[in-house]
Steps between C-alpha positions, in 0.01 A plus 500: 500500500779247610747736665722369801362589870854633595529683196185692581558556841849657396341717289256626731734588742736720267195677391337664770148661416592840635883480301317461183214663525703814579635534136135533397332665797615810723395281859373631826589315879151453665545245779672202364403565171522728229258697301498716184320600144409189324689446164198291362277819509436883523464634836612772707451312889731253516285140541801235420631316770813252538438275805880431608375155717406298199664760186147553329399793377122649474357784334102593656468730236519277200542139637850432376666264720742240565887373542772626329512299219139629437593850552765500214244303280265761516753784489707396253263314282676216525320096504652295793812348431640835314416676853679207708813541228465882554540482893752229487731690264461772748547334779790310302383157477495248258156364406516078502527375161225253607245747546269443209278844333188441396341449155422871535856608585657315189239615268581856618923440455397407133253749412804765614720275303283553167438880593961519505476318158188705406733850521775354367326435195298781456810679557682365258231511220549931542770477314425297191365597195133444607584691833570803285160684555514462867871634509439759298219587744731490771772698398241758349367567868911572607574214655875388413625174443614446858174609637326251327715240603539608859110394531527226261202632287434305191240394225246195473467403149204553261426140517256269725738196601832647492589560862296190573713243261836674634360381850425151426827465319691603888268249606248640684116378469165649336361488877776710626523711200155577590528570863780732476237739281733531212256291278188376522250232388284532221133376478636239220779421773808662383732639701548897337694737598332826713792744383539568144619767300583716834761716625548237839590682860612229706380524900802409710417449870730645814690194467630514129208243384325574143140440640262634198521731258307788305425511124451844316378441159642760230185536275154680652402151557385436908516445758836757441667270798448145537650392892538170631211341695542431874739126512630278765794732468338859419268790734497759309339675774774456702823609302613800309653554196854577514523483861794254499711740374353833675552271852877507419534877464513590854172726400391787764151491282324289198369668226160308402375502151274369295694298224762310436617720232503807739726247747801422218522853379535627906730237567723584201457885573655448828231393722523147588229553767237506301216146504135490327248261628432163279234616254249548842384784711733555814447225736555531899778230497685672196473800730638289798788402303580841401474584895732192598787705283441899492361751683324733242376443162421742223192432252529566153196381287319621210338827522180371358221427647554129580851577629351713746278287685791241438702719685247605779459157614869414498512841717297290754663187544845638467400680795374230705788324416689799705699637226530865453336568126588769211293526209651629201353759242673503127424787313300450212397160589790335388611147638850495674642359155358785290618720752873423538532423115311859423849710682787250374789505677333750789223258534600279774627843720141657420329168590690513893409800526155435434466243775726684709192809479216267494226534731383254783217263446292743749568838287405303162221372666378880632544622119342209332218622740460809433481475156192308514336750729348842331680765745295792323251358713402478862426121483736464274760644770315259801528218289871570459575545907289177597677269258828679613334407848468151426873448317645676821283223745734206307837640659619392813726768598351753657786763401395401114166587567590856695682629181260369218237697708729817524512477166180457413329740761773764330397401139135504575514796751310317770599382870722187541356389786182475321653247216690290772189461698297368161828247459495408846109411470582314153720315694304337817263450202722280355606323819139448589464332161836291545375353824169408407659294214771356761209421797323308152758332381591360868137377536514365174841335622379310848196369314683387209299686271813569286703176632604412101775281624223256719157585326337196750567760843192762433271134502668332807624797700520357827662218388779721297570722763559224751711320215725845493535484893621153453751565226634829720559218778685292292713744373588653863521176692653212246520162778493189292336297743203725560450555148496098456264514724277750379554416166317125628273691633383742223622373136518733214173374372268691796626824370196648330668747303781363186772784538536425877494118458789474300685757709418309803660197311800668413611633794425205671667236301827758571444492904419141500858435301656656749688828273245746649340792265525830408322689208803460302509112488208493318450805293603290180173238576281839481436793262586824604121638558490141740784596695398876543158349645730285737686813618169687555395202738819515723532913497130441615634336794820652531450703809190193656660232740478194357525140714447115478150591679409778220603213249235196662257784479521569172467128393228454715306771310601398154376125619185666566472688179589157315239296644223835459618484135449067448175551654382804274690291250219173611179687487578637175589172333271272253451158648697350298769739609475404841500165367825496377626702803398178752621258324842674460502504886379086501819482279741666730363300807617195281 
């Protein structure tokens, strides 16, 4: 990626690790560096570190890791030039018009291109004549005029080609008609479109960009919802429906749902806070999301069955996420639309009311409990305190625990003590379990077992480990001249491992040119699962003194490890393998 060495280095500098990570991460002092819960995963000890010497980050729980530019990547979603135009417009810089995207990057400006045109048109074809069904549908669930144009919902035709020729005609092609996932190829080759005869929802991401869209067909026909397909420019595990408006609210809570529906008919009732996930399950970075902009959120699925266990789950990571969590219990069953639409006028008071009186997660969690458990009956009533036992182990706060078990102990007519000493033993259960699976996954880690980013270290172990040590030194101690001379000395070609080797050659072609080199100058030659296994090698040596010593060392072993390898690689050859191999070497004598 051909951006300017002084551009780069300015933008490092007005983006300091800690500044930015701050807006994502509530951060700890521990030495010179910083700690605190990783945004890349659930967990309740804080395991991600910032490294203020070389402005890396590392997480030891997950293995996230890298510079800044990788950190909004990941946490934005973002490919690499969108994150180096996101920190530069914060920082107030201008990217260089000479700096060049990718293939990838221009394919993912049109598809968002196509998905603009893509509402436009759908939105228009609402209101002709063949849009009439749709409309009718529309304004027959409440929803006024300005509602529906407020969230720009509109109609694909009953036809196969007619998004797809309105396309072509702005002039974009079948291949990126395709790729946005607003049509697709047939097995005869023709480009069709994949939304037909639908109600369309368009999916609008935090910054005002149409990135898919869902499809609810009006006849019993299914599926009932049709969503886009993971693009270039679309998650769907990572955004939420709605939530570019509910962001803008100034929301104390969310209100979660299950449909997009339920979301239009909240927001026009008055409660612009309300989001639905994108035709998925809950994920942990929707929840994440959520965290980044409210404290508490209030559940309001279906009361069947599936909306349940829907809304059990989302109990879970909404928790983990740290948000405080209501669920929400409609009489009758009813959605929030029926609901509302069932009192008229008084609807939207008797709907904040409801949330205001909702339950937390923990009390719906208790009830859903005991309704499962036959309290006629002696087991029936054990059954009831273990689980109650085991819900009261997930909390953290000891003062939650104390008054669940007060509660209980009063409901149940038994001691307290005796239910907080059955949570306390659930607990160092638990944490027993948790650091078995940590001591594994750390074994699994220094033997490369689960090394995905270089697959060759489990085979040449030594040899990787001392290739690690040298790429720490490198990074820590960039002279030119010694790393000419090493670099005489060992060539990239006696690294036995792939991943390392063209690290090694990265970093050293920087050094050698004199500009020096941090993680940031050459996140954009590696993905971001590459430069999180670069991070984990220098947080590996973070706190190890390195020197020009510890660097001859390390070549000296990987030297070893090179020649071990050619002659494992000679007694395994065919003759005419070996051959070949001698008169290569007659050839370079020459």
């Amino acid at each position: 990626m051909a951006l300017p060495e002084l551009f780069l280095q300015e933008l490092k500098m007005r983006n300091d690790m800690v500044e930015v990570a701050s807006s994502y991460v509530n951060l700890k002092r521990s030495g010179r560096n910083f700690t605190g819960l990783c945004p890349f995963h659930n967990e309740k000890t804080p395991s991600f570190h910032i490294y203020t010497e070389n402005n890396t980050f590392y997480c030891f729980g997950c293995g996230a890791g890298g510079d800044v530019i990788t950190f909004i990547r990941r946490i934005e979603n973002l490919d690499y030039m969108e994150s180096i135009r996101f920190l530069a417009d914060r920082a107030g810089l201008q990217v260089p018009e000479n700096a060049i995207d990718d293939g990838m990057a221009k394919l993912k400006g049109r598809i968002l291109e196509i998905n603009r045109e893509s509402a436009r048109f759908f939105h228009a074809q609402l209101w002709t004549e063949q849009g009439k069904p749709a409309l009718d549908y529309l304004l027959g669930r409440g929803l006024t005029s300005k509602t529906i144009r407020h969230f720009g919902l509109g109609y694909s035709l009953n036809s196969r080609f007619g998004l797809v020729d309105h396309l072509k005609k702005k002039g974009y092609t079948s291949y990126e008609i395709v790729q946005s996932n607003v049509a697709f190829e047939s097995r005869t080759g023709k480009v069709m479109d994949r939304f037909f005869s639908r109600v369309m929802f368009p999916i609008i991401d935090l910054r005002g960009n149409v990135v898919g869209f869902g499809g609810r067909i009006l006849t019993d026909e299914k599926p009932k919802y049709l969503n886009t397909s993971d693009t270039l420019a679309f998650k769907k595990s990572n955004g939420l429906f709605a939530m570019n408006f509910a962001k803008n609210s100034n929301p104390e809570r969310l209100i979660l749902v299950e449909g997009y529906m339920d979301v239009i008919a909240l927001h026009q009732a008055g409660f612009p806070n309300a989001v639905a996930t994108l035709g998925t399950a809950l994920t942990s970075e929707q929840a994440k999301l959520m965290a980044r902009y409210v404290k508490e959120v209030v559940i309001s699925y279906d009361a069947d069955e599936a909306g349940q266990k829907a809304a059990s789950r989302a109990i879970h990571l909404l928790r983990e996420a740290g948000l405080l969590v209501k669920v929400l219990s409609i009489e009758g069953g009813k959605d929030p639309d029926e609901f509302i639409r069932s009192f008229g006028d008084q609807g939207p008071a008797r709907f904040k009311h409801l949330i205001e009186s909702s339950g937390n997660d923990m009390e719906y969690r208790l009830r859903k409990l005991k309704s499962q458990c036959d309290m006629q009956m002696p087991e029936g009533k054990v059954a009831y305190l273990n689980g109650a036992a085991e819900l009261l182990a997930e909390l953290d706060n000891r003062m939650e625990q104390e008054i669940y078990a007060g509660r209980l102990a009063e409901e149940m007519e038994i001691d307290r003590i005796s239910i907080l000493l059955q949570v306390d033993k659930n607990r160092k259960k638990a944490m027993r379990s948790r650091k078995k699976k940590e001591f594994r996954e750390i074994q699994q880690q220094i033997t490369g077992m689960k090394d995905t980013v270089n697959p060759e270290k489990k085979k040449h172990l030594r040899a990787a480990n001392a290739e690690e040590g040298l790429l720490a030194c490198l990074f820590r101690n960039q002279d030119g001249q010694q790393a000419q001379r090493l670099y005489e000395k060992l060539p990239p070609e006696k690294f036995c491992t792939g991943f390392n080797r063209r690290v090694y050659e990265t970093i050293m072609g920087k050094i050698m040119s004199g500009n020096g080199c941090e993680l940031a100058d050459i996140s954009g030659d590696f993905s971001v699962e590459e430069i999180s296994g670069i991070s984990r090698i220098l947080a590996r040596y973070d706190m190890v003194p390195l020197s020009s010593e510890d660097a001859e060392e390390y070549s000296d072993i990987i030297l070893q490890e090179y020649q071990k390898l050619c002659a494992e690689n000679v007694e395994s050859a065919q003759p005419q393998d070996i051959q070949e191999y001698l008169q290569k070497l007659r050839e370079q004598k020459k």
